[in-house]
N, CA, C and O atoms as a printed pandas DataFrame, in Angstrom:
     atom_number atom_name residue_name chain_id  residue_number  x_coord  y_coord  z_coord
0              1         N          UNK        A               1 -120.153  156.772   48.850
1              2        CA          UNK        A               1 -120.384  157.041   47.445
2              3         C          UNK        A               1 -121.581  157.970   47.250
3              4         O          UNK        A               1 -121.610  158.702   46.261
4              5         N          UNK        A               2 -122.625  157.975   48.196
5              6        CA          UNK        A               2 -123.806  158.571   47.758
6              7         C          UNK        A               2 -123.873  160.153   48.096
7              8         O          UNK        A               2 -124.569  161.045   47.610
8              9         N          UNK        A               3 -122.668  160.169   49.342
9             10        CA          UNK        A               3 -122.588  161.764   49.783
10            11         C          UNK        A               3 -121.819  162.158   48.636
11            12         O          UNK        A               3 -122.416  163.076   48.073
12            13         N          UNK        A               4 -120.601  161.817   47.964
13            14        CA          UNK        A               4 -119.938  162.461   47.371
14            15         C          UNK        A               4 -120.795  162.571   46.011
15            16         O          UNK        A               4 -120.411  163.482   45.277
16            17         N          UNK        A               5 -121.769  161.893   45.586
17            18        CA          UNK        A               5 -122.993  162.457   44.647
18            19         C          UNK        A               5 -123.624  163.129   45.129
19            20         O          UNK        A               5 -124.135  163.901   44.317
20            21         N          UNK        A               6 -123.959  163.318   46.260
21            22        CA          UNK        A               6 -125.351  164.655   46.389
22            23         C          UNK        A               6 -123.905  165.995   46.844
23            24         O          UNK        A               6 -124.253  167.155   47.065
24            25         N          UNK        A               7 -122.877  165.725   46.895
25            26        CA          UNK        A               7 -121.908  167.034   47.188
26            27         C          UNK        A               7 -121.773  167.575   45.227
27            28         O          UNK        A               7 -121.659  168.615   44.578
28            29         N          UNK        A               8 -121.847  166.548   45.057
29            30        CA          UNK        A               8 -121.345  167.156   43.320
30            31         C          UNK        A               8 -122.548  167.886   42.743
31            32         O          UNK        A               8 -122.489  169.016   42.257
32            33         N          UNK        A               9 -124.176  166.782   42.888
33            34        CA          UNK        A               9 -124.965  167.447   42.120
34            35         C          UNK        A               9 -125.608  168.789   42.737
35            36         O          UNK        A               9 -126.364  169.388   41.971
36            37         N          UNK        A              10 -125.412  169.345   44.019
37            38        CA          UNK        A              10 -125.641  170.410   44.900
38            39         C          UNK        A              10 -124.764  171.067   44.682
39            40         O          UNK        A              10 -125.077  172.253   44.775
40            41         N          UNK        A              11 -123.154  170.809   44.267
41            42        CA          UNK        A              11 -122.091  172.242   44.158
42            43         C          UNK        A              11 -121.902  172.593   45.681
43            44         O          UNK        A              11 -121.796  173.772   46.016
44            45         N          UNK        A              12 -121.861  171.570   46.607
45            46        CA          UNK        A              12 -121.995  172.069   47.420
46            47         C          UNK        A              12 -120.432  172.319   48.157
47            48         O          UNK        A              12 -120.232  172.918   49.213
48            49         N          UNK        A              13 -119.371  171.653   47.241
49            50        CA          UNK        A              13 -117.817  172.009   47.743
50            51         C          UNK        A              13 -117.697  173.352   48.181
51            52         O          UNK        A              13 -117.276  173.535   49.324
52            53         N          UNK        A              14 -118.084  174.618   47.255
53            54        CA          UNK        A              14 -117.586  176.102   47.271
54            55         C          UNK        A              14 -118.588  176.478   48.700
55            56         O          UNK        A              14 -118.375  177.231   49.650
56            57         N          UNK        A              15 -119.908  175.463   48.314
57            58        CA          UNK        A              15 -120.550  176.141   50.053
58            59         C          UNK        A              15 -119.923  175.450   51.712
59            60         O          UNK        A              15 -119.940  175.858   52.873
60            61         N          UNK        A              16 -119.500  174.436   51.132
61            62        CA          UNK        A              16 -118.436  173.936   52.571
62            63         C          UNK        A              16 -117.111  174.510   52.870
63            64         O          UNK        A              16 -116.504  174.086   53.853
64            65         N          UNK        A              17 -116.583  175.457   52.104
65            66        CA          UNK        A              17 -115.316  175.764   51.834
66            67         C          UNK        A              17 -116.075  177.565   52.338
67            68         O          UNK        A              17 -115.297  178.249   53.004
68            69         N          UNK        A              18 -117.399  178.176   52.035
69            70        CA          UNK        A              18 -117.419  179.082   52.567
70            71         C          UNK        A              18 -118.103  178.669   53.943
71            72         O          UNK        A              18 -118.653  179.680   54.380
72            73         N          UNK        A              19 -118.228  177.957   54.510
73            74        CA          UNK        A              19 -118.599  177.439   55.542
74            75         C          UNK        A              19 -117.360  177.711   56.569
75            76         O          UNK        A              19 -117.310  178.367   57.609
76            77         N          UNK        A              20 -116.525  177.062   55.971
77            78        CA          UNK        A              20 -115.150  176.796   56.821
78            79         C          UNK        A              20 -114.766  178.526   56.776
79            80         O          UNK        A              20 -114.884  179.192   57.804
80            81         N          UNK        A              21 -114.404  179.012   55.762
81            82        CA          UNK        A              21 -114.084  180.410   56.585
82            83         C          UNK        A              21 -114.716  181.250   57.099
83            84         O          UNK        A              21 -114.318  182.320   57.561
84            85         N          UNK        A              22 -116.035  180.716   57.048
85            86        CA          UNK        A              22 -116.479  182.172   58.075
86            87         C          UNK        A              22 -116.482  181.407   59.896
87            88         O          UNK        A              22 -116.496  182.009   60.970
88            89         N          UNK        A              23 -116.464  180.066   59.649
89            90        CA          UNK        A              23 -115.915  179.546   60.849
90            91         C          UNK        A              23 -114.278  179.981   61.160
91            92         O          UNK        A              23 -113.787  179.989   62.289
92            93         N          UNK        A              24 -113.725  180.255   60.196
93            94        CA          UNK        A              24 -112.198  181.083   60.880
94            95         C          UNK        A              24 -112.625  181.753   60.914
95            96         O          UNK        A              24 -113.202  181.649   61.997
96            97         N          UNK        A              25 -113.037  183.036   60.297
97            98        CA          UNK        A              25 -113.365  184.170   60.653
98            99         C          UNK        A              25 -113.792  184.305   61.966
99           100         O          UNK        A              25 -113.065  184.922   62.745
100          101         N          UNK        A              26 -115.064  183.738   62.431
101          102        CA          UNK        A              26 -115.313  183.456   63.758
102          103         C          UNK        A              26 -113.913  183.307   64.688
103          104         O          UNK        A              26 -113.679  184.009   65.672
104          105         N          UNK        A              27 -113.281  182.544   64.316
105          106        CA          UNK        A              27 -112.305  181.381   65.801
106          107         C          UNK        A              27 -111.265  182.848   66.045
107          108         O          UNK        A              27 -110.833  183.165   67.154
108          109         N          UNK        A              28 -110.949  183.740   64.578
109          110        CA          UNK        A              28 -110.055  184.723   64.574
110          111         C          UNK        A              28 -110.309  185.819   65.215
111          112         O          UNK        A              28 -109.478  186.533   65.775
112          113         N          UNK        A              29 -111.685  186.015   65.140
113          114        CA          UNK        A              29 -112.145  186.944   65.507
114          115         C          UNK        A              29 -112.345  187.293   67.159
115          116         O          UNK        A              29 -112.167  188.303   67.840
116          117         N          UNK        A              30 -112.731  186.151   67.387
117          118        CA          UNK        A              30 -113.120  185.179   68.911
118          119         C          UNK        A              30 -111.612  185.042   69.796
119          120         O          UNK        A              30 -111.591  185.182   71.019
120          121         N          UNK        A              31 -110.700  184.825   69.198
121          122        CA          UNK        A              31 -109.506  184.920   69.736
122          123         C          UNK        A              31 -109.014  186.454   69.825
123          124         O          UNK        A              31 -108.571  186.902   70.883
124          125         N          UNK        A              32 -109.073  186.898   69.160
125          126        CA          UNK        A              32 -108.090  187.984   69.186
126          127         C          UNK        A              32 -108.732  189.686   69.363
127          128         O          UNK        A              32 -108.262  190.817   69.243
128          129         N          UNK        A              33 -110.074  189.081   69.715
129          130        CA          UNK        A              33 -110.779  190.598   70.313
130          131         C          UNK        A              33 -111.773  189.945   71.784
131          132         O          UNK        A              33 -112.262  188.820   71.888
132          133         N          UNK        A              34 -111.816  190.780   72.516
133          134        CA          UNK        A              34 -112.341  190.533   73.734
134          135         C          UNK        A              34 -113.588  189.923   73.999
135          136         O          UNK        A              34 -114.038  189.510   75.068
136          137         N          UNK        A              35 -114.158  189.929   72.681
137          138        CA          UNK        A              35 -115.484  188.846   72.129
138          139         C          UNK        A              35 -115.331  187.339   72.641
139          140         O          UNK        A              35 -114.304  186.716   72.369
140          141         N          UNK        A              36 -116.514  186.673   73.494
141          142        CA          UNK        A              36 -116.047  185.579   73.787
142          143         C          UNK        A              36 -116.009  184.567   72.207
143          144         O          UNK        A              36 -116.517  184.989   71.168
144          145         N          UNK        A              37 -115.345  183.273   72.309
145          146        CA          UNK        A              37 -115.074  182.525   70.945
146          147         C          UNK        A              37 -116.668  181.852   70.404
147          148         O          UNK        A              37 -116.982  181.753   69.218
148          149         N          UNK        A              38 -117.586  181.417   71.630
149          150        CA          UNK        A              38 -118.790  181.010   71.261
150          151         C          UNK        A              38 -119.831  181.996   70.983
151          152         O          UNK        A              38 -120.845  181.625   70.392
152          153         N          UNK        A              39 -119.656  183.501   71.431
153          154        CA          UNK        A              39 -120.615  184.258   70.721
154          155         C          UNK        A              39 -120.201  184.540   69.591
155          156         O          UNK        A              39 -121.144  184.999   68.947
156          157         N          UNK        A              40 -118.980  184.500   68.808
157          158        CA          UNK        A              40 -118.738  184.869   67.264
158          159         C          UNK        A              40 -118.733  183.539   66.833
159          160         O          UNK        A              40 -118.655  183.438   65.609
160          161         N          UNK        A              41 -118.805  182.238   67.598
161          162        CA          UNK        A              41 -119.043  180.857   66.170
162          163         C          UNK        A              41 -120.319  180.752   65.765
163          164         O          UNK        A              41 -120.571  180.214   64.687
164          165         N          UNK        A              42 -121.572  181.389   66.796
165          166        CA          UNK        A              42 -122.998  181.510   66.881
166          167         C          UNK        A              42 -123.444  182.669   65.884
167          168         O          UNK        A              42 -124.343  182.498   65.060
168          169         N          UNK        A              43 -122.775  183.804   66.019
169          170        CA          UNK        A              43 -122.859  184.715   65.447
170          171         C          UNK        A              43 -122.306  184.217   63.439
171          172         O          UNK        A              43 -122.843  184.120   62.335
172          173         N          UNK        A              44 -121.017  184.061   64.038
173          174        CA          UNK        A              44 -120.725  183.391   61.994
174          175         C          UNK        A              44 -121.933  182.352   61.135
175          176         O          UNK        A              44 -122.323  182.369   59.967
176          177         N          UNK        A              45 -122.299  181.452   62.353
177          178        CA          UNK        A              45 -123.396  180.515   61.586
178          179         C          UNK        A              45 -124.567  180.871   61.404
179          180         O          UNK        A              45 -125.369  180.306   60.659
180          181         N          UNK        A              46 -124.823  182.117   62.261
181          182        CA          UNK        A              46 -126.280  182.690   62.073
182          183         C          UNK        A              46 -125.925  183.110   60.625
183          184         O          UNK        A              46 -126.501  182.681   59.626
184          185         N          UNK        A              47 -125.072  183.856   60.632
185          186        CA          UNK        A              47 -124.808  184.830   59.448
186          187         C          UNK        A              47 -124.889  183.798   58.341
187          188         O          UNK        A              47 -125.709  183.969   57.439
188          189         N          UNK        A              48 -124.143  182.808   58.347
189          190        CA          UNK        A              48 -124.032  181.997   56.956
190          191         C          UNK        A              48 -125.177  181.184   56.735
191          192         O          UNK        A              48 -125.360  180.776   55.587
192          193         N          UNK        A              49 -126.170  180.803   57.844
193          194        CA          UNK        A              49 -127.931  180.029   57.224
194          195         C          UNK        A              49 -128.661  180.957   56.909
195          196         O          UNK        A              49 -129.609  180.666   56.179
196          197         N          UNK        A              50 -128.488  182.452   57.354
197          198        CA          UNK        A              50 -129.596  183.872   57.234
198          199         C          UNK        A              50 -129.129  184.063   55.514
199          200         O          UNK        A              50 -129.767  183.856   54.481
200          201         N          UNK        A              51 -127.647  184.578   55.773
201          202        CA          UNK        A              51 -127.702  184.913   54.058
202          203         C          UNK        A              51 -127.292  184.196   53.152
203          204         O          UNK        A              51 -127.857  184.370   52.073
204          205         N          UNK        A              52 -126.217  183.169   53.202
205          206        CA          UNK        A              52 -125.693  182.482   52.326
206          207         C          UNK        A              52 -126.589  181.212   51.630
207          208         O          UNK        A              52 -126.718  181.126   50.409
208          209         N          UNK        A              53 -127.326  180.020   52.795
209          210        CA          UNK        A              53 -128.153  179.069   52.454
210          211         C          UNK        A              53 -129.094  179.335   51.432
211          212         O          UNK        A              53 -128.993  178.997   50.252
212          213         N          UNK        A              54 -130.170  180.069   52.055
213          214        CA          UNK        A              54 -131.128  180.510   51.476
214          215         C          UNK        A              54 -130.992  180.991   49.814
215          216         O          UNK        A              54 -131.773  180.817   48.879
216          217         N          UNK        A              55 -129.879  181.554   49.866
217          218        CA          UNK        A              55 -130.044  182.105   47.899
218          219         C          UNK        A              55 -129.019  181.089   47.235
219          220         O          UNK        A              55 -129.194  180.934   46.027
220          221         N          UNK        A              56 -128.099  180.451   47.743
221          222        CA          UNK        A              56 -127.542  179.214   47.138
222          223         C          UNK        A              56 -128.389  178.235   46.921
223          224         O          UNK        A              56 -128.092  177.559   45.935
224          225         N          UNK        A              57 -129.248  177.942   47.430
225          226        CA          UNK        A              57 -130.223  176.774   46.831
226          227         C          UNK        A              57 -130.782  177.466   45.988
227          228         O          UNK        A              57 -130.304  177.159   44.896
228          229         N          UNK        A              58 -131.712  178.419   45.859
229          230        CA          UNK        A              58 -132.260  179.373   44.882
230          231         C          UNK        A              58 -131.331  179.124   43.598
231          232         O          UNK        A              58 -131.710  178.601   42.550
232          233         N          UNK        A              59 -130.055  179.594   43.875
233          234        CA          UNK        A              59 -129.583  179.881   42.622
234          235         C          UNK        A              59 -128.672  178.552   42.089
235          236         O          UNK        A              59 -127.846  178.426   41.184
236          237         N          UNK        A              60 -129.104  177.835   42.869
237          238        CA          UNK        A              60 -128.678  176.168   42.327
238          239         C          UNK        A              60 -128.909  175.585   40.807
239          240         O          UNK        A              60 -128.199  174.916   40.057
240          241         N          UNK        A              61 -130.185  176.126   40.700
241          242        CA          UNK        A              61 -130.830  175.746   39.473
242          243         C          UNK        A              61 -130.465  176.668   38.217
243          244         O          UNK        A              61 -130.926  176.301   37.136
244          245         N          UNK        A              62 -129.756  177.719   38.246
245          246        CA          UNK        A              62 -128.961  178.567   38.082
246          247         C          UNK        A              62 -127.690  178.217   36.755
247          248         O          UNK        A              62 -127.256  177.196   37.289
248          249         N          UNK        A              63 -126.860  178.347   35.498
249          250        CA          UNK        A              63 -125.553  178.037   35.540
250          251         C          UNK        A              63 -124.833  179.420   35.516
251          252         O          UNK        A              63 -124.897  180.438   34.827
252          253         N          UNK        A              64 -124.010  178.916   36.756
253          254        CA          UNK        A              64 -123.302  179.982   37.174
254          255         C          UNK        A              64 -122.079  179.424   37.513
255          256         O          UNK        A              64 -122.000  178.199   37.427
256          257         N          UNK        A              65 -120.945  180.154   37.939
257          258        CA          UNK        A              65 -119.612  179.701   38.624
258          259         C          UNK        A              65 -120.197  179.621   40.312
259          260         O          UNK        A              65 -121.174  180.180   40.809
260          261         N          UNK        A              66 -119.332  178.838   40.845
261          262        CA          UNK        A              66 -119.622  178.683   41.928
262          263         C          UNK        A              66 -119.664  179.840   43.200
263          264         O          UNK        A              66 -120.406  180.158   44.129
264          265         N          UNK        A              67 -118.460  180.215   42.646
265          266        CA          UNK        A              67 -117.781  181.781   43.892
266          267         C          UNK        A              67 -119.096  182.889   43.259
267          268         O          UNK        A              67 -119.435  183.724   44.097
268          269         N          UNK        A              68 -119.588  182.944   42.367
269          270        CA          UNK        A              68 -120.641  184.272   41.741
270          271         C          UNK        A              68 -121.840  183.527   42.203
271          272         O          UNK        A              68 -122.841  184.233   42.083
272          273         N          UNK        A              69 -122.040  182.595   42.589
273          274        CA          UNK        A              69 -123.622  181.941   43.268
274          275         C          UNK        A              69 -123.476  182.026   44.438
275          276         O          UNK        A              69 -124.507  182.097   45.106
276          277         N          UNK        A              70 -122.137  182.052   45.156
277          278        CA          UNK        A              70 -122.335  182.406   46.806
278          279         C          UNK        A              70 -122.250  183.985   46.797
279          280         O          UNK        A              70 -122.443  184.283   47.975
280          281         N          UNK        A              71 -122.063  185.139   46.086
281          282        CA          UNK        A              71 -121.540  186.012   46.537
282          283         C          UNK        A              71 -122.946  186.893   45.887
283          284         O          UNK        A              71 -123.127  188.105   46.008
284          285         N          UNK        A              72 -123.924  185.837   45.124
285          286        CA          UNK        A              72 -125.292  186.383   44.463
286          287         C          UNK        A              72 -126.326  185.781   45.574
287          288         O          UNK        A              72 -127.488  186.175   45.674
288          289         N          UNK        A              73 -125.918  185.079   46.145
289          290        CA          UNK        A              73 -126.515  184.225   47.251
290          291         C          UNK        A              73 -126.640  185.097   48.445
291          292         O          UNK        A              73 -127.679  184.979   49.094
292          293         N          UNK        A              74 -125.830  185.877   48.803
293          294        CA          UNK        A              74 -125.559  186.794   50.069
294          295         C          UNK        A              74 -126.748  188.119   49.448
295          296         O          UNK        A              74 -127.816  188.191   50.055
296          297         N          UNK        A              75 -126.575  188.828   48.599
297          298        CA          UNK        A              75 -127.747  189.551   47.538
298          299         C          UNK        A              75 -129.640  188.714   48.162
299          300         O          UNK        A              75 -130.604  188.959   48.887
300          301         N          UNK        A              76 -129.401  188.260   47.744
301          302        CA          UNK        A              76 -130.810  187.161   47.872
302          303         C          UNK        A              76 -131.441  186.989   49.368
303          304         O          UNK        A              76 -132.598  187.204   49.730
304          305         N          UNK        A              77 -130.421  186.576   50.054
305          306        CA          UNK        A              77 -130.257  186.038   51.416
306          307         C          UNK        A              77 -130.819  187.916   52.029
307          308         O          UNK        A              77 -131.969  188.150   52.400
308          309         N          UNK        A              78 -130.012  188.685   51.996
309          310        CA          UNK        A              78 -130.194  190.099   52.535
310          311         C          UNK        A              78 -132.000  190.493   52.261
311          312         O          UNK        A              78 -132.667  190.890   53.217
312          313         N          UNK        A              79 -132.646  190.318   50.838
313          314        CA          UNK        A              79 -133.295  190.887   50.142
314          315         C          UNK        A              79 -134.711  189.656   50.111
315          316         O          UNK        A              79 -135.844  190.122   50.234
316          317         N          UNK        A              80 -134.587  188.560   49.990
317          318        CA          UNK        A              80 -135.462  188.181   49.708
318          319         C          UNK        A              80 -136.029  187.939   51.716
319          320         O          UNK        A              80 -137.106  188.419   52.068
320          321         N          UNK        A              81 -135.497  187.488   52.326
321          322        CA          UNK        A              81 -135.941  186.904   54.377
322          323         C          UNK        A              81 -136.461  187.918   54.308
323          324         O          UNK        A              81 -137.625  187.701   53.969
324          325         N          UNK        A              82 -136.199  189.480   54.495
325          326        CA          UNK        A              82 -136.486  190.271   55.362
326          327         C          UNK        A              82 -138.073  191.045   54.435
327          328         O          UNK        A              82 -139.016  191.690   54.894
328          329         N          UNK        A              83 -137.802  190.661   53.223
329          330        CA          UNK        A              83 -138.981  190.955   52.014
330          331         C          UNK        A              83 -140.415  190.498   52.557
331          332         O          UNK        A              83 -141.380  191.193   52.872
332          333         N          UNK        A              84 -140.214  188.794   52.569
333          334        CA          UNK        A              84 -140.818  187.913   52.958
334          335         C          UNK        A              84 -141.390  187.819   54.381
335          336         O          UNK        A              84 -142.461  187.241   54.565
336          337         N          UNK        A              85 -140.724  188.354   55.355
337          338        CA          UNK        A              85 -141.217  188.731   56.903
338          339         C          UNK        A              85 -141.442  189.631   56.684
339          340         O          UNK        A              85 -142.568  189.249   56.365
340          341         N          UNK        A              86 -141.495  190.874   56.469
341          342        CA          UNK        A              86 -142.577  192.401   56.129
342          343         C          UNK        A              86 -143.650  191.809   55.914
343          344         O          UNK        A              86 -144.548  191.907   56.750
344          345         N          UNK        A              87 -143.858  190.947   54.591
345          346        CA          UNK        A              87 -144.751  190.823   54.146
346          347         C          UNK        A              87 -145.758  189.971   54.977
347          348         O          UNK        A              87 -146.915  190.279   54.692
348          349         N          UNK        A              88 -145.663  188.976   55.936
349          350        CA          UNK        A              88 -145.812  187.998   56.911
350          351         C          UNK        A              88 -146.144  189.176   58.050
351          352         O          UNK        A              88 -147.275  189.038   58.516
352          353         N          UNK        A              89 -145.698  189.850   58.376
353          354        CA          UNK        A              89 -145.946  190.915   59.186
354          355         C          UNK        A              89 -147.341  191.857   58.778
355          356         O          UNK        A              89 -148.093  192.365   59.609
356          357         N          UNK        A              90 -147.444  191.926   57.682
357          358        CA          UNK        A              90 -148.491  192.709   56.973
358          359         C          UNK        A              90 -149.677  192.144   57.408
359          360         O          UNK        A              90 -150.610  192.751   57.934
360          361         N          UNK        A              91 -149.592  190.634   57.105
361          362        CA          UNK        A              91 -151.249  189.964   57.628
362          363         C          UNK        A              91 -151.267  189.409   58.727
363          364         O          UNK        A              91 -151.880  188.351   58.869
364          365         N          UNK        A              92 -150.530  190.062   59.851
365          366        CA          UNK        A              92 -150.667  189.953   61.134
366          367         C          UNK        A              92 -149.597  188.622   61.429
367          368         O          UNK        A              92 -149.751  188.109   62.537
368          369         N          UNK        A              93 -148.835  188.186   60.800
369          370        CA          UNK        A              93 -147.803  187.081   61.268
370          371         C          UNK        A              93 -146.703  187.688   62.583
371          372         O          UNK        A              93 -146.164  188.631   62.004
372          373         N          UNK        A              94 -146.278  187.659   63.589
373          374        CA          UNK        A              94 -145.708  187.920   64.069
374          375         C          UNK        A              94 -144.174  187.681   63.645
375          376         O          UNK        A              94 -143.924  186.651   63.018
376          377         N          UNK        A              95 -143.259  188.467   63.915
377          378        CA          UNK        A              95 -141.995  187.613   63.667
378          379         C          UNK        A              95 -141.207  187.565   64.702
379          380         O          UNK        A              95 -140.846  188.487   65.433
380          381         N          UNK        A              96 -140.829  185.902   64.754
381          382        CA          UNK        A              96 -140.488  185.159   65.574
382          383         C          UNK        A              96 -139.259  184.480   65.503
383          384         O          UNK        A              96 -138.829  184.280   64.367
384          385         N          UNK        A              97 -138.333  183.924   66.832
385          386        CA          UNK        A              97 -137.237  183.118   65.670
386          387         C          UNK        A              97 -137.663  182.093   65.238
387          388         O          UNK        A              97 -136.860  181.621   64.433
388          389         N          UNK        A              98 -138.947  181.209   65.419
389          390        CA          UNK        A              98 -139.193  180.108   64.769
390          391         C          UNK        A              98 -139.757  180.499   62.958
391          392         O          UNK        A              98 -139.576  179.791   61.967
392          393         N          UNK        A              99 -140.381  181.698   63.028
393          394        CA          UNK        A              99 -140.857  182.252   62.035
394          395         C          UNK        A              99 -139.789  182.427   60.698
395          396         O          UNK        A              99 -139.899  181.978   59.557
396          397         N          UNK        A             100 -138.445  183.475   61.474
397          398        CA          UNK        A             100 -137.570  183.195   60.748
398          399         C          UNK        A             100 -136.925  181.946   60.176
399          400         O          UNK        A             100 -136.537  181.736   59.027
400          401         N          UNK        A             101 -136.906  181.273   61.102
401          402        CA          UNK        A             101 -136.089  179.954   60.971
402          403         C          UNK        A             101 -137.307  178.981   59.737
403          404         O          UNK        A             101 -136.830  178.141   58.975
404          405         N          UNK        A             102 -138.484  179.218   59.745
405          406        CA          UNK        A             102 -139.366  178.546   58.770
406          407         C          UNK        A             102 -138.709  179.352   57.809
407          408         O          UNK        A             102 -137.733  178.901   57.210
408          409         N          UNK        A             103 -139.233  180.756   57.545
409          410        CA          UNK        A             103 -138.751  181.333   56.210
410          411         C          UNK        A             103 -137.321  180.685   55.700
411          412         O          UNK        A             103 -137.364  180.514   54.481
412          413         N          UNK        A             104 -136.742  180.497   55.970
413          414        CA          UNK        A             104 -135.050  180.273   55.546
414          415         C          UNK        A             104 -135.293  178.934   54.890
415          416         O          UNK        A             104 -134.958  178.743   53.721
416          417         N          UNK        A             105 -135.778  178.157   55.508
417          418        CA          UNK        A             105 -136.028  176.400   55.698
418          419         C          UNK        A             105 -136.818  176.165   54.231
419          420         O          UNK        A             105 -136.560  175.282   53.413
420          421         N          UNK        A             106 -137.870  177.222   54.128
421          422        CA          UNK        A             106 -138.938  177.013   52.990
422          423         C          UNK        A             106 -138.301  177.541   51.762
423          424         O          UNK        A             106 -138.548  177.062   50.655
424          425         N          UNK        A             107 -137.300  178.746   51.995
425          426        CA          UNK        A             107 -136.889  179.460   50.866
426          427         C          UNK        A             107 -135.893  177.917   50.432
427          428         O          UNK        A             107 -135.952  177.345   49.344
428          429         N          UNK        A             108 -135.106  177.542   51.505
429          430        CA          UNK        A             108 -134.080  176.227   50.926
430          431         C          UNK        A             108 -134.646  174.996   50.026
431          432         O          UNK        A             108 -134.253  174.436   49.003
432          433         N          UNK        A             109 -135.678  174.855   50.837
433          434        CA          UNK        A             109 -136.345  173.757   50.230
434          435         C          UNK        A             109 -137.212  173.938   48.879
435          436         O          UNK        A             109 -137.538  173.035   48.109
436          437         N          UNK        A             110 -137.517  175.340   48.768
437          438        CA          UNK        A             110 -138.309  175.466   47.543
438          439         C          UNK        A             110 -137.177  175.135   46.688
439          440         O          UNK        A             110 -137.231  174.161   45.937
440          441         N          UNK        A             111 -135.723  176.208   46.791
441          442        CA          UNK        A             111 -134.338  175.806   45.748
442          443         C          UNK        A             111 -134.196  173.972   45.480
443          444         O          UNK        A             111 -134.181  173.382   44.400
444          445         N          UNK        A             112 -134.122  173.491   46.647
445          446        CA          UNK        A             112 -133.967  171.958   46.165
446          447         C          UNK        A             112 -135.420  171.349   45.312
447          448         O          UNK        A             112 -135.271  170.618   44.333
448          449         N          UNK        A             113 -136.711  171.712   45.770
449          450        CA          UNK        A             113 -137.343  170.996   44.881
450          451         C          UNK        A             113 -137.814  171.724   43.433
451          452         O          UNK        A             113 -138.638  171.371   42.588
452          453         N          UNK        A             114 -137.008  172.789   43.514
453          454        CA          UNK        A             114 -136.980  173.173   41.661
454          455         C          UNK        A             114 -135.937  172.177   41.190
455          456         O          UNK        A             114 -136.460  171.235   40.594
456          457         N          UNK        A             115 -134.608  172.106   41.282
457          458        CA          UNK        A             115 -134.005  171.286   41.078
458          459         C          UNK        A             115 -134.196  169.887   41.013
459          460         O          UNK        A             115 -133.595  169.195   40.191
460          461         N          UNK        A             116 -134.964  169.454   41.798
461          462        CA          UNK        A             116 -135.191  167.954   41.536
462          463         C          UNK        A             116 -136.377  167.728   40.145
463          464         O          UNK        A             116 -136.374  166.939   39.200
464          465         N          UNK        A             117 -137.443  168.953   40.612
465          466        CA          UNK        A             117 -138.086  168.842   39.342
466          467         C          UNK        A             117 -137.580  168.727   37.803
467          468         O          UNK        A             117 -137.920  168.022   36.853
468          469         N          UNK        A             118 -136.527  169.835   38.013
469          470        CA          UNK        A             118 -135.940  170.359   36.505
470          471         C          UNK        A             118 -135.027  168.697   36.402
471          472         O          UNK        A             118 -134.515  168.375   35.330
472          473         N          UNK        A             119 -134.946  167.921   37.442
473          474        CA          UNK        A             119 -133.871  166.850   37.265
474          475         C          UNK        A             119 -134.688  165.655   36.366
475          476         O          UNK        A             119 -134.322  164.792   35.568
476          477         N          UNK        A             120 -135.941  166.063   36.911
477          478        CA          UNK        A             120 -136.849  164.786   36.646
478          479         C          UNK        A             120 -137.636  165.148   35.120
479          480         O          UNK        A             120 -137.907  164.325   34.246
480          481         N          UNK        A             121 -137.854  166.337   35.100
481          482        CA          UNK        A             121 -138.202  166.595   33.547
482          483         C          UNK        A             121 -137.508  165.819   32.721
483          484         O          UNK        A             121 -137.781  164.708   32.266
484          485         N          UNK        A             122 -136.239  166.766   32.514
485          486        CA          UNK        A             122 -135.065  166.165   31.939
486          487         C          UNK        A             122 -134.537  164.904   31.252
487          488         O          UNK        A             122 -133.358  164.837   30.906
């Protein structure tokens, strides 16, 4: 009962459903070109926590349709990581994959705790 509440109040159906195809995309891709199948399922999931995660929580707090928050999410995801590591780079931050992997993590988590705030105002 409690997952299928945090799936509703997250919207997070349209992001499991783009989850799943870029995992076909991967398996299709992986099959049917000389690419082995585990460097394109590695490759699809990089792709979908780099751009998709990151601006879907952002734009959680958002009212939007679901398919226009993942496809504004990919926008975000491109524009805001690589913004944010320049800038991290500027005062001597190195970039790292742990570096990246914080940026993504912090951009997610800032999206969920606007949302909980705006929940708790409310």
């Amino acid at each position: 009962m409690e997952i299928e509440k945090i799936i509703e109040e997250y919207k997070l159906k349209t992001l499991l459903v783009t989850f799943g195809l870029f995992m076909l995309a991967a398996i299709v891709w992986g099959l049917f070109t000389p690419t082995k199948l585990q460097t394109m399922l590695s490759l699809m999931f990089g792709l979908f926590v780099y751009l998709i995660i990151p601006g879907y929580f952002i734009l959680i707090n958002i009212n939007m349709g679901d398919i226009e928050r993942v496809i504004l999410s990919t926008a975000i995801g491109i524009s805001f990581i690589p913004l944010i590591l320049f800038n991290m780079n500027l005062f001597m931050i190195k970039m790292s994959k742990a570096n990246i992997i914080l940026v993504i993590v912090l951009i997610t988590i800032t999206g969920i705790l606007i949302k909980e705030f705006k929940s708790k105002k409310a």
